[in-house]
C-alpha positions as CSV (number, residue, x, y, z in Angstrom):
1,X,135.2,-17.7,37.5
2,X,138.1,-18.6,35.6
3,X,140.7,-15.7,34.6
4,X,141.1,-17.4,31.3
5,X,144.3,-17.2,30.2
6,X,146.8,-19.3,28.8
7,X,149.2,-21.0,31.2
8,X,152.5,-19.5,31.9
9,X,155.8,-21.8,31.2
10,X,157.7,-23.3,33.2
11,X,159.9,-19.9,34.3
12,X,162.8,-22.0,35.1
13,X,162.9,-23.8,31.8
14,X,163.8,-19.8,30.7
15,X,166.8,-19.4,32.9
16,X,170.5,-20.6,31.5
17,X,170.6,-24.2,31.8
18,X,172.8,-25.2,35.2
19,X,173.3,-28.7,36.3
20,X,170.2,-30.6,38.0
21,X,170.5,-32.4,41.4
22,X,167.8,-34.0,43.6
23,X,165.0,-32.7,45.8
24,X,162.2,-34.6,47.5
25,X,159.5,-33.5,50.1
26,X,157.5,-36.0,52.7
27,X,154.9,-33.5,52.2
28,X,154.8,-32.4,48.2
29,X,154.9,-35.1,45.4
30,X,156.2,-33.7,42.4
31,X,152.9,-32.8,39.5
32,X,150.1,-33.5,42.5
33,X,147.8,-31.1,44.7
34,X,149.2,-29.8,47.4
35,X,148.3,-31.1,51.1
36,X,146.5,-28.7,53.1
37,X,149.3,-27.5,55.0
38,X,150.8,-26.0,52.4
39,X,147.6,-24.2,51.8
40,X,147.1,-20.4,53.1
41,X,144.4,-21.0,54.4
42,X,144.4,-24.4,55.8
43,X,148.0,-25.1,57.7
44,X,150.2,-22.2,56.0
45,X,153.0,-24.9,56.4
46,X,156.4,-24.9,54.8
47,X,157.2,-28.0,53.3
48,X,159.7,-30.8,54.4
49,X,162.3,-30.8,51.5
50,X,165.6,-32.8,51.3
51,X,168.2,-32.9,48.4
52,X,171.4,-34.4,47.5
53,X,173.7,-34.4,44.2
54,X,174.2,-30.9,44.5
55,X,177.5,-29.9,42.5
56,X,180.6,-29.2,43.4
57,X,181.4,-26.2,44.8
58,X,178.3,-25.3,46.6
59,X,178.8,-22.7,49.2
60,X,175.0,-22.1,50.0
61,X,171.5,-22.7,49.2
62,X,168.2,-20.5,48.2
63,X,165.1,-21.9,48.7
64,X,162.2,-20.4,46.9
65,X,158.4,-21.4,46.0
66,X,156.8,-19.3,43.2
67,X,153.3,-19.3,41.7
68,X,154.3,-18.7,37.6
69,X,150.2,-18.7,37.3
70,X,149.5,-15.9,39.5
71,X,147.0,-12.9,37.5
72,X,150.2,-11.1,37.8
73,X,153.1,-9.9,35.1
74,X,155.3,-11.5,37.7
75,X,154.0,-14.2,38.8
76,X,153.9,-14.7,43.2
77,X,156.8,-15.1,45.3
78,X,155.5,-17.4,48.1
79,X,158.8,-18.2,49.9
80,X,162.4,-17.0,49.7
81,X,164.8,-19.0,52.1
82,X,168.6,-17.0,51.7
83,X,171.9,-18.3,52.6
84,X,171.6,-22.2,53.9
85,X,174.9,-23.3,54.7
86,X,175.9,-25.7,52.2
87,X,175.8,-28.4,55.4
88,X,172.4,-28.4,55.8
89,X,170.6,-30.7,53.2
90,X,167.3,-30.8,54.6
91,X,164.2,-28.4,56.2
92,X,161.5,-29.7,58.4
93,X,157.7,-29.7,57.9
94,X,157.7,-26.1,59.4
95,X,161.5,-25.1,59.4
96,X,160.1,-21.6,57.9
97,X,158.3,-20.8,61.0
98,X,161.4,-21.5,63.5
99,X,164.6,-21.3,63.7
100,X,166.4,-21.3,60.6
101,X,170.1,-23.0,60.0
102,X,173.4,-20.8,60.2
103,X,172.7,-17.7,59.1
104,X,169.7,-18.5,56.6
105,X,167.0,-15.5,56.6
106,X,163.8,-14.8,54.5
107,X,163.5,-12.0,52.2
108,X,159.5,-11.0,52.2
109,X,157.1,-12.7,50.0
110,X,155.0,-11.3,47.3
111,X,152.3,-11.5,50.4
112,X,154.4,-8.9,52.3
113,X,155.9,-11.7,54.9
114,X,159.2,-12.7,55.8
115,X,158.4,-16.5,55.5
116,X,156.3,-19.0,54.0
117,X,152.9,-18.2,52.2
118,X,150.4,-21.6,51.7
119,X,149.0,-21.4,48.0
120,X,146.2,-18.9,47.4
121,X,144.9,-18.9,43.9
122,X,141.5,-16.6,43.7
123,X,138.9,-19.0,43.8
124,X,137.9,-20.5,40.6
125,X,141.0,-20.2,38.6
126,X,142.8,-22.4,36.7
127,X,145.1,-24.9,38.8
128,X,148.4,-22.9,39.8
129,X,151.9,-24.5,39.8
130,X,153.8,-24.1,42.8
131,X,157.7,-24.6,42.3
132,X,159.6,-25.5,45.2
133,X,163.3,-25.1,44.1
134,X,166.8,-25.6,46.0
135,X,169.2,-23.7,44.4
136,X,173.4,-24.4,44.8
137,X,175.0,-21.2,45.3
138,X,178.4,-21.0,44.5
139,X,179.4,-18.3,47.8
140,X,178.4,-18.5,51.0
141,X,176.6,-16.0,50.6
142,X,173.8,-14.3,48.0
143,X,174.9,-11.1,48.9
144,X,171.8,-9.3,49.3
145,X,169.9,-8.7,52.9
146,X,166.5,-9.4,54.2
147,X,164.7,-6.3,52.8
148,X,166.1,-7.5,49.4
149,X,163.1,-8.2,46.8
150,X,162.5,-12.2,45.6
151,X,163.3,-10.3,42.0
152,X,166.4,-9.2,43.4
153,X,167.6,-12.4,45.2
154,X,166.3,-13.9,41.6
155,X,169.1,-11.3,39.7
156,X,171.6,-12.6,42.1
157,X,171.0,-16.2,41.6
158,X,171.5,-16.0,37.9
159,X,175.2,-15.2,38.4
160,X,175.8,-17.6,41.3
161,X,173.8,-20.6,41.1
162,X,175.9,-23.7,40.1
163,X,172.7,-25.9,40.0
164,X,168.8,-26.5,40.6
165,X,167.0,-28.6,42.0
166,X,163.2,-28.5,41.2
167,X,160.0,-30.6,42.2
168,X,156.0,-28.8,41.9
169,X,152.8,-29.1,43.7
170,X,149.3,-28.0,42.2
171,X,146.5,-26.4,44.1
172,X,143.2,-24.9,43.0
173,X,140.7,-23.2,45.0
């Protein structure tokens, strides 16, 4: 059953251009199918992700994954990872299950969860894009709290973020 529609754009190709830097995963090469850890419901596993080249000035970090293909207006929030301390440069295979650096916290996912959320297209759709993206904040903080929305965190973001990094897996069920 597909839902047949046509596919979404890339959402970040919308935002105000902001200087690109580096991110790459152990676990997600960039245009390919997702392993099954990063699958709902396989291993429900966040990613490894590293980057570098992030620009001058960078207080802090967002991490987010978001599914632009979801059957929704909005598209699906699958991870929101707020305030990494501009030292850390990397997460573990996992990191969004334990403990998380400084004072980094989740805001909840479109699944109602404060963490990550494995791909979960309804079966038989068109392959979904899932963008993994490190965003350079330039404050230490977002400024928003854990029951914050991923549309606010989003809003903030588009007045702080000094660049993006951006790499995509693909699942379909």
């Amino acid at each position: 059953m597909s839902l047949d529609r046509p596919v979404a754009p890339n959402p970040y190709e919308l935002l105000p251009a902001v200087p690109s830097f580096t991110v790459t995963s152990e676990d997600v090469t960039d245009g390919a199918p997702l392993k099954d850890d990063q699958v709902a419901a396989e291993g429900n596993t966040s990613p490894q992700l590293a980057w570098n080249g992030a620009p001058e000035g960078t207080e802090s970090y967002v991490v987010t994954v978001f599914d632009p293909d979801a059957p929704t207006p909005s598209g699906f929030w699958h991870w929101v990872l707020v305030d990494v301390p501009a030292d850390v440069t990397s997460l573990a295979t996992g990191a969004a299950s334990g403990d998380l650096p400084g004072g980094a916290f989740h805001v909840r996912n479109d699944g109602g969860e404060q963490g990550f959320m494995g791909a979960a297209p309804p079966e038989g759709d068109m392959p979904h894009r899932y963008y993994l993206v490190v965003h350079a904040v330039s404050e230490p903080t977002l400024g928003v709290d854990a029951d914050a929305s991923p549309a606010v965190v989003s809003f903030n973001l588009a007045f702080k973020t000094l660049g993006r990094a951006v790499i995509h897996g693909t699942y379909q069920h």
